[in-house]
PyMOL commands that place a pseudoatom at each C-alpha (Angstrom):
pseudoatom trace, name=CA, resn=UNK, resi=1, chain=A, elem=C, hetatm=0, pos=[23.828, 11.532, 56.782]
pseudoatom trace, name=CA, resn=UNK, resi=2, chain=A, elem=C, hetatm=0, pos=[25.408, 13.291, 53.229]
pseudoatom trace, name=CA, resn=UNK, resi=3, chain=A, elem=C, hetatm=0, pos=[26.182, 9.643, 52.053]
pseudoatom trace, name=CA, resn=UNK, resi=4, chain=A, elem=C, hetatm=0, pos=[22.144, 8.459, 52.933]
pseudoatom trace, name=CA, resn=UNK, resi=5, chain=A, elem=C, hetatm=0, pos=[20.801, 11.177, 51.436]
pseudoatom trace, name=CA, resn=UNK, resi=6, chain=A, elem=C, hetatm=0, pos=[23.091, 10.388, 48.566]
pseudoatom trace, name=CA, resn=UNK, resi=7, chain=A, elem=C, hetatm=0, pos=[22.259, 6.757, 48.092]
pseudoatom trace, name=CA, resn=UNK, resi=8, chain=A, elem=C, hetatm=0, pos=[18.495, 7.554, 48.495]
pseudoatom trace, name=CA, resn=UNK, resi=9, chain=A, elem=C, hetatm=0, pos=[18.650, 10.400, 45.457]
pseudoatom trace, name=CA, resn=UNK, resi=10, chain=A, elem=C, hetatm=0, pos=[20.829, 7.459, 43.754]
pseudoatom trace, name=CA, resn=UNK, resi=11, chain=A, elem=C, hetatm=0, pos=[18.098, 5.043, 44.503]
pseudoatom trace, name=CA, resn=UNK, resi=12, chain=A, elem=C, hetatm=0, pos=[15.359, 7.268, 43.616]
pseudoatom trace, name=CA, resn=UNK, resi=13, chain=A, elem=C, hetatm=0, pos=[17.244, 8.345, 40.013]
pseudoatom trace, name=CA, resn=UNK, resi=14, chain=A, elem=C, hetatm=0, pos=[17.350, 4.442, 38.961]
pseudoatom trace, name=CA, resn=UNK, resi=15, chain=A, elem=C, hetatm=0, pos=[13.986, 3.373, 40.141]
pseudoatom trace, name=CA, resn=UNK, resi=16, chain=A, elem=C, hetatm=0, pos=[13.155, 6.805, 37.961]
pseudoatom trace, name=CA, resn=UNK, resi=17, chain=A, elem=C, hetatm=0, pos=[14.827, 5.544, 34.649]
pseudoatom trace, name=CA, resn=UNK, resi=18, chain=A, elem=C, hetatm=0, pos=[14.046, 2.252, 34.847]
pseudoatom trace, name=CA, resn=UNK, resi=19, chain=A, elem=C, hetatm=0, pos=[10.013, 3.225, 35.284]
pseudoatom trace, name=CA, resn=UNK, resi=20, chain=A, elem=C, hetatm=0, pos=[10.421, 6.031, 31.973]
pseudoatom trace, name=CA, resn=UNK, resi=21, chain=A, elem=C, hetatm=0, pos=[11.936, 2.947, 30.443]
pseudoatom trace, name=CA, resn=UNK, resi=22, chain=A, elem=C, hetatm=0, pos=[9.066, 0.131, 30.916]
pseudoatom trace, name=CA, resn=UNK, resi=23, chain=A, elem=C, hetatm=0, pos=[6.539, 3.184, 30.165]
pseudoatom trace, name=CA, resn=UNK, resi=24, chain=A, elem=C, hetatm=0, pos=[8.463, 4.499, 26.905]
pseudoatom trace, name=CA, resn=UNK, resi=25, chain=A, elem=C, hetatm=0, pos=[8.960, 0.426, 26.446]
pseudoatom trace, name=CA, resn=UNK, resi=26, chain=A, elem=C, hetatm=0, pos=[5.105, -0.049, 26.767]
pseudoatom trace, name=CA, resn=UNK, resi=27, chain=A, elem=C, hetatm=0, pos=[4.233, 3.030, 24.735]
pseudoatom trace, name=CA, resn=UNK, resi=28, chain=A, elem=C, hetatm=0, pos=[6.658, 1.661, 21.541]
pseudoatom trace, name=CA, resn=UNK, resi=29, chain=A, elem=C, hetatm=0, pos=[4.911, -1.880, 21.693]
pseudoatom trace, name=CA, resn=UNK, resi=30, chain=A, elem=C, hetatm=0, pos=[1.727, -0.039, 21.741]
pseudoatom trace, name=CA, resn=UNK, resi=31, chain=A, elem=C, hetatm=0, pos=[2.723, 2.241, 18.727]
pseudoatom trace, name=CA, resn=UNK, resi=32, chain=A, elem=C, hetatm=0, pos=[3.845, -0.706, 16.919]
pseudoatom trace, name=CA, resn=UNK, resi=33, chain=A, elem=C, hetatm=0, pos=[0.754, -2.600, 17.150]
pseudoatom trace, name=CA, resn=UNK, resi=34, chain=A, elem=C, hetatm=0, pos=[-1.736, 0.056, 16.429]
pseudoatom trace, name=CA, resn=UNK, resi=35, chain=A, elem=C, hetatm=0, pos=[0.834, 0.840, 13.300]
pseudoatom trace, name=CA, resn=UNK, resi=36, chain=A, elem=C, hetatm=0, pos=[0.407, -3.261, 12.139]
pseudoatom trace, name=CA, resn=UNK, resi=37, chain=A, elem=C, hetatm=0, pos=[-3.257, -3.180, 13.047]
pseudoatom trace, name=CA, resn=UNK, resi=38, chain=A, elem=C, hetatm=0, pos=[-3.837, 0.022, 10.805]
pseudoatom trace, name=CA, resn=UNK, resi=39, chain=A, elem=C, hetatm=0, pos=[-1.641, -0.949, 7.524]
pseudoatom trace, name=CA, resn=UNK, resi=40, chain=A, elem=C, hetatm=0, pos=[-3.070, -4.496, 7.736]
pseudoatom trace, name=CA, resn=UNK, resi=41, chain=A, elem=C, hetatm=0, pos=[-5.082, -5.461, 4.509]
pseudoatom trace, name=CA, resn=UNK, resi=42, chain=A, elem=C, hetatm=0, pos=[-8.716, -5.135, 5.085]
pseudoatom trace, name=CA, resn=UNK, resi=43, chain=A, elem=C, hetatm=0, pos=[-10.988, -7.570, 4.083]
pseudoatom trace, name=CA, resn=UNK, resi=44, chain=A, elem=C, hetatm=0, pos=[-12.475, -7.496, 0.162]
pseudoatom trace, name=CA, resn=UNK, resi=45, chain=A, elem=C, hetatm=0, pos=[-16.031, -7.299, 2.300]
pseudoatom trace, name=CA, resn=UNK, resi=46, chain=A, elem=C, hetatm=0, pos=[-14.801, -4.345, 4.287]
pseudoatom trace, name=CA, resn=UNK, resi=47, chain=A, elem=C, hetatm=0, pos=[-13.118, -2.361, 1.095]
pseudoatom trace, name=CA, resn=UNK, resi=48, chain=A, elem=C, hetatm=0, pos=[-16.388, -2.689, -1.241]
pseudoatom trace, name=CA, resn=UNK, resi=49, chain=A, elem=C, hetatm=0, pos=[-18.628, -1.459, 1.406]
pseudoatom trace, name=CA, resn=UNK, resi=50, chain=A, elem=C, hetatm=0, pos=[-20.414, 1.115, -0.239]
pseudoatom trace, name=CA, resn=UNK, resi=51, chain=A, elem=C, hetatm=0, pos=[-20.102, -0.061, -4.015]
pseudoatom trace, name=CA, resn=UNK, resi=52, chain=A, elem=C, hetatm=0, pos=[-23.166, -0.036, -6.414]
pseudoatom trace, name=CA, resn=UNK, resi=53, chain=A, elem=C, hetatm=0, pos=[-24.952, -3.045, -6.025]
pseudoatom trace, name=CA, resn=UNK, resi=54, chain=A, elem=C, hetatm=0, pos=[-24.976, -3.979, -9.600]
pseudoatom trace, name=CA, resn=UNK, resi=55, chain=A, elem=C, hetatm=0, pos=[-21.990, -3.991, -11.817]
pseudoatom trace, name=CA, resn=UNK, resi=56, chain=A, elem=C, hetatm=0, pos=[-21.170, -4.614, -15.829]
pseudoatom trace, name=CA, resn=UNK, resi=57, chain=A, elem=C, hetatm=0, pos=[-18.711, -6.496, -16.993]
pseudoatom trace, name=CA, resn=UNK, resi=58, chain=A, elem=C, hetatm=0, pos=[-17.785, -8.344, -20.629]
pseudoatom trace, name=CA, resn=UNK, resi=59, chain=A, elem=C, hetatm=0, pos=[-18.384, -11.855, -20.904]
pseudoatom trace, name=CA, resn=UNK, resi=60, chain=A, elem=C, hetatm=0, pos=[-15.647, -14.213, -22.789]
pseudoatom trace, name=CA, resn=UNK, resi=61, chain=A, elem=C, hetatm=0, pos=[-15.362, -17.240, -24.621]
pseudoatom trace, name=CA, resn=UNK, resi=62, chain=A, elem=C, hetatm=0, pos=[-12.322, -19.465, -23.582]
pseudoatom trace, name=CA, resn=UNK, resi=63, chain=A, elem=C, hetatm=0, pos=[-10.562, -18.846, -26.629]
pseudoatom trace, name=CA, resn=UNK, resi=64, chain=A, elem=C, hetatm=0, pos=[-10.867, -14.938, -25.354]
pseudoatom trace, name=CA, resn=UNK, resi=65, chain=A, elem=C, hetatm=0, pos=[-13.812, -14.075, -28.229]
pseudoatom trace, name=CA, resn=UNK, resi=66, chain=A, elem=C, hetatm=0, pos=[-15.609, -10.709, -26.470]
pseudoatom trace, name=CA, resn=UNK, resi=67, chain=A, elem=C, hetatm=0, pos=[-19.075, -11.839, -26.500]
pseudoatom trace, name=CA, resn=UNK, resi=68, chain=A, elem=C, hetatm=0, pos=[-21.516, -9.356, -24.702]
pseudoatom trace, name=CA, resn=UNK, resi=69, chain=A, elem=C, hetatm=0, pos=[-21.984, -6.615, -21.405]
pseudoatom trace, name=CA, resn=UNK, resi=70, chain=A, elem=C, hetatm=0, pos=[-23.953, -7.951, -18.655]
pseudoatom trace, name=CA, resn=UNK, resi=71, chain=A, elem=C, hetatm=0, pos=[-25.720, -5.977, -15.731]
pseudoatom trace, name=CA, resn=UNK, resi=72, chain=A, elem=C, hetatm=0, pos=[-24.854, -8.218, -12.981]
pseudoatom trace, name=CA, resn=UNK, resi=73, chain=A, elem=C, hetatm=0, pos=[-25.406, -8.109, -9.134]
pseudoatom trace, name=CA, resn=UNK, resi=74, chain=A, elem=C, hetatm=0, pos=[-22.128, -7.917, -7.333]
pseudoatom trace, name=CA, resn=UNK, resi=75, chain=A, elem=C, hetatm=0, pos=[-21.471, -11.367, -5.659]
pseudoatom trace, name=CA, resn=UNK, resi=76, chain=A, elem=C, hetatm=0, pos=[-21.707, -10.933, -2.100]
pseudoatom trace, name=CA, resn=UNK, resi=77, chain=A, elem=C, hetatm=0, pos=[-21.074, -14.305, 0.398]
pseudoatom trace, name=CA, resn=UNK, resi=78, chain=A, elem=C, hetatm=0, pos=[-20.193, -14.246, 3.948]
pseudoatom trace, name=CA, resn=UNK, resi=79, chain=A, elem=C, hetatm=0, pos=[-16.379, -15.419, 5.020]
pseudoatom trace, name=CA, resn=UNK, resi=80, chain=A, elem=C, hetatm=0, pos=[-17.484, -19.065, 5.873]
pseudoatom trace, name=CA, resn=UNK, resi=81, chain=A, elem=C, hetatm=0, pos=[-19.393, -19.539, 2.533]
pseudoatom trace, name=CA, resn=UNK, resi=82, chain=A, elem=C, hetatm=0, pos=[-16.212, -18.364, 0.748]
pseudoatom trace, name=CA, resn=UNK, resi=83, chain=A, elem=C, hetatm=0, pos=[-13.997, -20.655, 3.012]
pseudoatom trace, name=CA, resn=UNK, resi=84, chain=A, elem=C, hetatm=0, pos=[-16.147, -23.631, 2.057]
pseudoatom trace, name=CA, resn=UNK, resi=85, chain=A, elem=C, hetatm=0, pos=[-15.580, -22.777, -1.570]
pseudoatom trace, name=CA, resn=UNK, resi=86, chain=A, elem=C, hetatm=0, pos=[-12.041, -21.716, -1.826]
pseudoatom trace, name=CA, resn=UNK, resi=87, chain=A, elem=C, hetatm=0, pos=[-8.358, -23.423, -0.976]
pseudoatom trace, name=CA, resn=UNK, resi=88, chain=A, elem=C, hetatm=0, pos=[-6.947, -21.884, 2.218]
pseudoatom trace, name=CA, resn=UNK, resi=89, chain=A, elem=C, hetatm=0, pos=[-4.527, -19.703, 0.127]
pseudoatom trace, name=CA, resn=UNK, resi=90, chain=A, elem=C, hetatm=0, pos=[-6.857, -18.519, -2.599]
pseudoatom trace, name=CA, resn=UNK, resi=91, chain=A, elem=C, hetatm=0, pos=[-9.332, -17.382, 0.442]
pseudoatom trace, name=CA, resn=UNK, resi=92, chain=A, elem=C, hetatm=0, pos=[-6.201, -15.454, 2.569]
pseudoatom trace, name=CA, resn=UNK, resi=93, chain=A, elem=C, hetatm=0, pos=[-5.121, -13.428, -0.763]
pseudoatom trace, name=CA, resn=UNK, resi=94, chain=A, elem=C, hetatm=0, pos=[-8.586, -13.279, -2.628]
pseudoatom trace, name=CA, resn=UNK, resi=95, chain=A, elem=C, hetatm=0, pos=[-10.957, -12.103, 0.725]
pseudoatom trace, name=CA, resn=UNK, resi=96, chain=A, elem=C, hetatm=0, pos=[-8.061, -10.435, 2.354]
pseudoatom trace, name=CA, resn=UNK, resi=97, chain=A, elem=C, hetatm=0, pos=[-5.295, -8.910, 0.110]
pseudoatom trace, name=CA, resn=UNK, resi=98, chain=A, elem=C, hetatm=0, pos=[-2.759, -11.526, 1.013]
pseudoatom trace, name=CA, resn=UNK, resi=99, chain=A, elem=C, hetatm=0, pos=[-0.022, -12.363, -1.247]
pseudoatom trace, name=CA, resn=UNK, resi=100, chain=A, elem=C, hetatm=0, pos=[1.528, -15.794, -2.153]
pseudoatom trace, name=CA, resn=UNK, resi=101, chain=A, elem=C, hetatm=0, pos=[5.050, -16.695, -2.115]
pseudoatom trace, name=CA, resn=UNK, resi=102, chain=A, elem=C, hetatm=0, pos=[6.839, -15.615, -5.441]
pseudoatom trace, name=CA, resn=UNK, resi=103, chain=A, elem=C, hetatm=0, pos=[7.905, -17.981, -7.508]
pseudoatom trace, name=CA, resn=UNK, resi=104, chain=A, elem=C, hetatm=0, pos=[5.234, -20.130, -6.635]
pseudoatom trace, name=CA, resn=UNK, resi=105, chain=A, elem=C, hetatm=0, pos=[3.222, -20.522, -9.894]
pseudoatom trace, name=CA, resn=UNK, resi=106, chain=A, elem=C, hetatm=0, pos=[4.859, -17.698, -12.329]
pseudoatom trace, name=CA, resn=UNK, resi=107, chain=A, elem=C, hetatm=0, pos=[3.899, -19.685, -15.847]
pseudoatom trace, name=CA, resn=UNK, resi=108, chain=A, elem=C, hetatm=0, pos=[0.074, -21.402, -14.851]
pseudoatom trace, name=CA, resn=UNK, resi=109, chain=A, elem=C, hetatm=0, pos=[-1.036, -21.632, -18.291]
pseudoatom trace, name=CA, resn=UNK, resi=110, chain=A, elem=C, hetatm=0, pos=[2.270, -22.646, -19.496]
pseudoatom trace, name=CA, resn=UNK, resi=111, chain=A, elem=C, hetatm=0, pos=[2.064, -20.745, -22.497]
pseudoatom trace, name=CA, resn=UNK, resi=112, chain=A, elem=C, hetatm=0, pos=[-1.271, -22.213, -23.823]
pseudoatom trace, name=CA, resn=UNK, resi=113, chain=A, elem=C, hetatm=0, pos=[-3.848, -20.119, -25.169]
pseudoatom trace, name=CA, resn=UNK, resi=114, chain=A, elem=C, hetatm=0, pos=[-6.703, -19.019, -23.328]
pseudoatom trace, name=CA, resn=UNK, resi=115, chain=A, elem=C, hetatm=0, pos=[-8.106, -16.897, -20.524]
pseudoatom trace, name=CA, resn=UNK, resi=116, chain=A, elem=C, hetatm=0, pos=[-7.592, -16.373, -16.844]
pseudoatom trace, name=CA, resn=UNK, resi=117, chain=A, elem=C, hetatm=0, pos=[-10.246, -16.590, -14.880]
pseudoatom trace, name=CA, resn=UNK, resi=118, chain=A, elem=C, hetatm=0, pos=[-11.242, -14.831, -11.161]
pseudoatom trace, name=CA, resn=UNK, resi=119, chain=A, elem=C, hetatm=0, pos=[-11.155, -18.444, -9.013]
pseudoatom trace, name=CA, resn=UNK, resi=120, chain=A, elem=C, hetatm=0, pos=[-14.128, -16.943, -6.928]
pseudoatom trace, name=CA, resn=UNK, resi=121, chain=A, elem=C, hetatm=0, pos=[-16.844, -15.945, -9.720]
pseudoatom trace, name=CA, resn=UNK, resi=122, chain=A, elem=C, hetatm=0, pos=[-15.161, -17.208, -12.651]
pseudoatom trace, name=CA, resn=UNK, resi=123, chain=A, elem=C, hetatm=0, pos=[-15.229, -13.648, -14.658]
pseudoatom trace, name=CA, resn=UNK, resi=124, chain=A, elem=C, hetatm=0, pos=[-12.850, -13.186, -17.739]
pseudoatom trace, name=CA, resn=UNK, resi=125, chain=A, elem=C, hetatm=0, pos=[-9.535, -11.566, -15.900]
pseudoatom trace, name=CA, resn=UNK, resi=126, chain=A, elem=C, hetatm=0, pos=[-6.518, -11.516, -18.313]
pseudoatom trace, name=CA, resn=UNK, resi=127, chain=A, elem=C, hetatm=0, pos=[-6.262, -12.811, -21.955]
pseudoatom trace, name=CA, resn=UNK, resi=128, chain=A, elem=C, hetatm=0, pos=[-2.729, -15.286, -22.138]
pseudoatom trace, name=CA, resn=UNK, resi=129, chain=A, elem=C, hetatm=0, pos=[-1.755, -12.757, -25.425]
pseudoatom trace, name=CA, resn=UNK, resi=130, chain=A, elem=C, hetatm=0, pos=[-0.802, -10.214, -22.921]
pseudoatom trace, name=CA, resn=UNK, resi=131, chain=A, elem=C, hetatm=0, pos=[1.072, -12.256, -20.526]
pseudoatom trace, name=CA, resn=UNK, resi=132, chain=A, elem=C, hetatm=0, pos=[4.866, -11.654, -19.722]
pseudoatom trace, name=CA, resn=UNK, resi=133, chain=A, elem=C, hetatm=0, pos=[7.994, -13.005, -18.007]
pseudoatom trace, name=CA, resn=UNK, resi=134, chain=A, elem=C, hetatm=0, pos=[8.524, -10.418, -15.638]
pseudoatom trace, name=CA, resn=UNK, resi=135, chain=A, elem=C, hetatm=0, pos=[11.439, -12.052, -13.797]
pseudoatom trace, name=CA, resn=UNK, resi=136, chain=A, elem=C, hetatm=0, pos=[8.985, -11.464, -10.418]
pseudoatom trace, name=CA, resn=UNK, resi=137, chain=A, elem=C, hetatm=0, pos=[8.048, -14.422, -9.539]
pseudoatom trace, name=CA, resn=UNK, resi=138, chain=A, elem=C, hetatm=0, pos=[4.096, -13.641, -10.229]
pseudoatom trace, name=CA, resn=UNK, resi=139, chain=A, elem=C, hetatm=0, pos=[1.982, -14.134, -13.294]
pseudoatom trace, name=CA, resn=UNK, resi=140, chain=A, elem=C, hetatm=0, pos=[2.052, -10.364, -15.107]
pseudoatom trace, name=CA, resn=UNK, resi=141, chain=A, elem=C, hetatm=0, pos=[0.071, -9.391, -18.081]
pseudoatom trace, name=CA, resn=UNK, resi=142, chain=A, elem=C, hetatm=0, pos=[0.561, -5.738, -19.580]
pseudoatom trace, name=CA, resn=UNK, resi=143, chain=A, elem=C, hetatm=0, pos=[-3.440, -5.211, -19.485]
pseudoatom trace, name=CA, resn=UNK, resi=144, chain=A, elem=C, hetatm=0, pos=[-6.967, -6.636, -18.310]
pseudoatom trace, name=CA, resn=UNK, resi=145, chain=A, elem=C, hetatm=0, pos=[-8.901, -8.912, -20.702]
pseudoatom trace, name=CA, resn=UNK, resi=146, chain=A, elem=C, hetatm=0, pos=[-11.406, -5.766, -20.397]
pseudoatom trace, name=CA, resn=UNK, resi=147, chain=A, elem=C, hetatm=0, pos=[-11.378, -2.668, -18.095]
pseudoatom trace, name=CA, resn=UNK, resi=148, chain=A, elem=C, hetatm=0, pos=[-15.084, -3.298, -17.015]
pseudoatom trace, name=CA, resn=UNK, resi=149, chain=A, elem=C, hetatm=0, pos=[-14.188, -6.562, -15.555]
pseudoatom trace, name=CA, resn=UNK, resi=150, chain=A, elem=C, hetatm=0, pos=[-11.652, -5.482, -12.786]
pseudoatom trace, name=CA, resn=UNK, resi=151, chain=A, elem=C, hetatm=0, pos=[-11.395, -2.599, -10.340]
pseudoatom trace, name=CA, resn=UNK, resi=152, chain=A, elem=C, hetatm=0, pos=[-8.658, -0.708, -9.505]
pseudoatom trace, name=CA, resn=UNK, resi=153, chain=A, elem=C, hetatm=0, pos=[-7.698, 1.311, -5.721]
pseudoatom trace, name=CA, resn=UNK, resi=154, chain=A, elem=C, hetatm=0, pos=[-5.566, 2.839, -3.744]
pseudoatom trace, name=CA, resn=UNK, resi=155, chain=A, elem=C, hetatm=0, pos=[-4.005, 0.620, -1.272]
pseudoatom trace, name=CA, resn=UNK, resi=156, chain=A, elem=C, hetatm=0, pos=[-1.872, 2.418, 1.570]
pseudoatom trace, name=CA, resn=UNK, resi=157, chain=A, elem=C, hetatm=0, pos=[-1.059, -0.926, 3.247]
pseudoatom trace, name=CA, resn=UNK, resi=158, chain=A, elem=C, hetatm=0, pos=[2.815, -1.878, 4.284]
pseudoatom trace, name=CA, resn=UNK, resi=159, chain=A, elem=C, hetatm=0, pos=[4.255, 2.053, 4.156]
pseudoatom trace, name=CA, resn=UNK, resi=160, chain=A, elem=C, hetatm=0, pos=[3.606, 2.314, 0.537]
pseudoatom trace, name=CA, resn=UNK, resi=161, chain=A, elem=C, hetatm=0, pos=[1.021, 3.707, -1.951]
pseudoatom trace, name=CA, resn=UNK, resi=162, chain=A, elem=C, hetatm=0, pos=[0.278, 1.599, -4.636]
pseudoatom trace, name=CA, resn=UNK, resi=163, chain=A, elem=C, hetatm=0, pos=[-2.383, 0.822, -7.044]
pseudoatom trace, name=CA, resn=UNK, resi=164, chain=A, elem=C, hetatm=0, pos=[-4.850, -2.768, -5.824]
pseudoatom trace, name=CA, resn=UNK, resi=165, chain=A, elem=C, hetatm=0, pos=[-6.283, -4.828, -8.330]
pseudoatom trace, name=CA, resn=UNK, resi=166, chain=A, elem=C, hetatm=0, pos=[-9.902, -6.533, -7.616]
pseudoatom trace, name=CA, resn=UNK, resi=167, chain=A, elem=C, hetatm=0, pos=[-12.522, -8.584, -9.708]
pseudoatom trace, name=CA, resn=UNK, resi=168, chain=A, elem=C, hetatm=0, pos=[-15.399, -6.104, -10.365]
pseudoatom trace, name=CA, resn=UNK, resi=169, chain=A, elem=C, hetatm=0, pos=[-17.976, -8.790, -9.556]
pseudoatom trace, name=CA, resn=UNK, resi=170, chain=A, elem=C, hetatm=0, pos=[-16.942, -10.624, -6.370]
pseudoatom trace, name=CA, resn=UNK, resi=171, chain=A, elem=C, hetatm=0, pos=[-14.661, -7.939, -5.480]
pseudoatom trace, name=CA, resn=UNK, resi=172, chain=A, elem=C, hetatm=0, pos=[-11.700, -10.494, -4.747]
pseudoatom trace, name=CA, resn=UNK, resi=173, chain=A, elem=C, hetatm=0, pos=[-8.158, -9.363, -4.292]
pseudoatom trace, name=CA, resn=UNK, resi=174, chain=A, elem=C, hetatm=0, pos=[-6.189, -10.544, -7.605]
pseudoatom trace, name=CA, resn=UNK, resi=175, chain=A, elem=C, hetatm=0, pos=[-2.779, -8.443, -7.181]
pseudoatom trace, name=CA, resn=UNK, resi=176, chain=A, elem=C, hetatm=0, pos=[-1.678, -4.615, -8.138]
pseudoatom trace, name=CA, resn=UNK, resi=177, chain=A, elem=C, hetatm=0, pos=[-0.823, -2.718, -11.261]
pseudoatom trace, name=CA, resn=UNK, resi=178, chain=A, elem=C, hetatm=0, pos=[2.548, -1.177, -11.662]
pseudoatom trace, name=CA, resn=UNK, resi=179, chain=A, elem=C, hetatm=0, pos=[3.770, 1.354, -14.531]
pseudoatom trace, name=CA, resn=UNK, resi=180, chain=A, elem=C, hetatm=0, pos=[7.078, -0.763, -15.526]
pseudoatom trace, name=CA, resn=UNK, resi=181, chain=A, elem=C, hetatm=0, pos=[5.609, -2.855, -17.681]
pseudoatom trace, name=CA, resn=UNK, resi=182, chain=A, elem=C, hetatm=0, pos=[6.036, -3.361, -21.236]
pseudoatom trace, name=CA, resn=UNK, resi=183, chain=A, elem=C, hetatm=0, pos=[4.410, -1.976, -24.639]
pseudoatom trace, name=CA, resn=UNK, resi=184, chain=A, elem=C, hetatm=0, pos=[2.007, -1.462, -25.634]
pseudoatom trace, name=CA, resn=UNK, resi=185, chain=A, elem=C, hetatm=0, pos=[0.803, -0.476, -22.039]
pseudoatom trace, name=CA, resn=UNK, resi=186, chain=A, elem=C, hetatm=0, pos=[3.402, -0.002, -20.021]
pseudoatom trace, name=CA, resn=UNK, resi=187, chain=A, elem=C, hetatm=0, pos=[1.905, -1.700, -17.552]
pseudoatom trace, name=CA, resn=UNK, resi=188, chain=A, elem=C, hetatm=0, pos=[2.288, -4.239, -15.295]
pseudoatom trace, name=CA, resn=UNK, resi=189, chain=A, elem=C, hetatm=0, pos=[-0.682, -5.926, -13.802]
pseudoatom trace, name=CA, resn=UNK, resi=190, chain=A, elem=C, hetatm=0, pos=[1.417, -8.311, -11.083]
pseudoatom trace, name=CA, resn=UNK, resi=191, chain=A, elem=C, hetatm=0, pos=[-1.185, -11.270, -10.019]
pseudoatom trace, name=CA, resn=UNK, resi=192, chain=A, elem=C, hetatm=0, pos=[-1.712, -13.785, -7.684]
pseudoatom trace, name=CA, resn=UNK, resi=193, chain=A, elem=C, hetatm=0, pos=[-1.737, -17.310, -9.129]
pseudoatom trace, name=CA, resn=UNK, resi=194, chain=A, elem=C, hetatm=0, pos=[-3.832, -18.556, -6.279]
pseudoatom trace, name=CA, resn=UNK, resi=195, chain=A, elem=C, hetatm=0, pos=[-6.412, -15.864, -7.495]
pseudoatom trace, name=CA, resn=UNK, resi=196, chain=A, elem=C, hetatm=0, pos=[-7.093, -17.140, -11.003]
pseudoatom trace, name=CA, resn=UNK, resi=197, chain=A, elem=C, hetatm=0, pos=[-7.874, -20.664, -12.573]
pseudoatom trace, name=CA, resn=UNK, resi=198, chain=A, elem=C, hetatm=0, pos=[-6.749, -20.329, -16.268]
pseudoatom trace, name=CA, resn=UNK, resi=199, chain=A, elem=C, hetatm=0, pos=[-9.513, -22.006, -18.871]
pseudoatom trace, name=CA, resn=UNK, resi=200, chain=A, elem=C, hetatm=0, pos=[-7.275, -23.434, -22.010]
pseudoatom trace, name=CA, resn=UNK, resi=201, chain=A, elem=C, hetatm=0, pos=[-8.760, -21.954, -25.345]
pseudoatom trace, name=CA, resn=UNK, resi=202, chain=A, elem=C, hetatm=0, pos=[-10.718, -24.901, -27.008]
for i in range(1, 202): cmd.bond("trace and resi %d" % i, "trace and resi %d" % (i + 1))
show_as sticks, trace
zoom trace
């Protein structure tokens, strides 16, 4: 009867760990994906929600001549109208904060003069005078082509704070700023090819 009452409390004890372990099991995926689903990139949509309606930004020649501030509306399209428009990469970074492989395009102007330019609204980005080998693997440029034409946030995504980078007219995702960058700046502005077409000065 002692060795019954034994192998039941045996029984019991492993049918008892092996239940805490599927539940502590369950609880860890659960964790995990609530942890993915809350540092993943939100749309550009989603993070702009709330932004002045109009913005101003500088207009540029190719050849990176400032020419005048214009009151614009911020562009505003839905996910299949920028889908239509856009190459499936230059949608996943631009309209949700991916980021392309490095190495993929580090030199796209190929050290010809002229301007970078957001590939969803075509606003002046980066000037090629300020561009960089940063030994990356991404186009870098040690400041904006003007301050008015991008935006700059806080982006808590992947266990890390750093500092986002966005067009100030379409709102697209271009890349982040870093403070290891050369002079005169200091700065680092890390892009996404896939973001920017690059005009050649004429």
């Amino acid at each position: 009867m002692f060795r019954k009452t034994q192998k039941t409390d045996s029984t019991r004890a492993t049918v008892g760990r092996r239940l805490f372990l599927t539940g502590a099991g369950a609880a860890a995926i659960g964790l995990s994906w609530w942890y993915v689903r809350s540092q993943a990139p939100v749309s550009a949509e989603a993070a702009s929600a709330g932004l002045p309606k109009t913005v101003t930004i500088v207009e540029f020649s190719d050849s990176g001549e400032r020419k005048s501030r214009l009151s614009l509306e911020r562009i505003v399209k839905t996910e299949e109208e920028w889908k239509k428009q856009l190459t499936p990469a230059s949608f996943e970074v631009t309209r949700h904060a991916g980021t392309e492989r490095p190495y993929t395009n580090e030199d796209p102007n190929n050290h010809a003069k002229g301007i970078f330019r957001c590939i969803c609204c075509d606003t002046a980005l980066f000037d090629s005078s300020t561009k960089f080998q940063s030994g990356t693997g991404w186009p870098s440029f040690w400041e904006p082509i003007a301050k008015e034409n991008v935006r700059e946030t806080t982006d808590s995504s992947l266990g890390m704070i750093r500092t986002a980078v966005s067009c100030r007219l379409c709102d697209a995702h271009l890349g982040h700023v870093f403070e290891d960058g050369p002079k005169p700046t200091g700065l680092r502005y890390c892009m996404n090819s896939v973001a920017m077409r690059f005009a050649k000065a004429s």
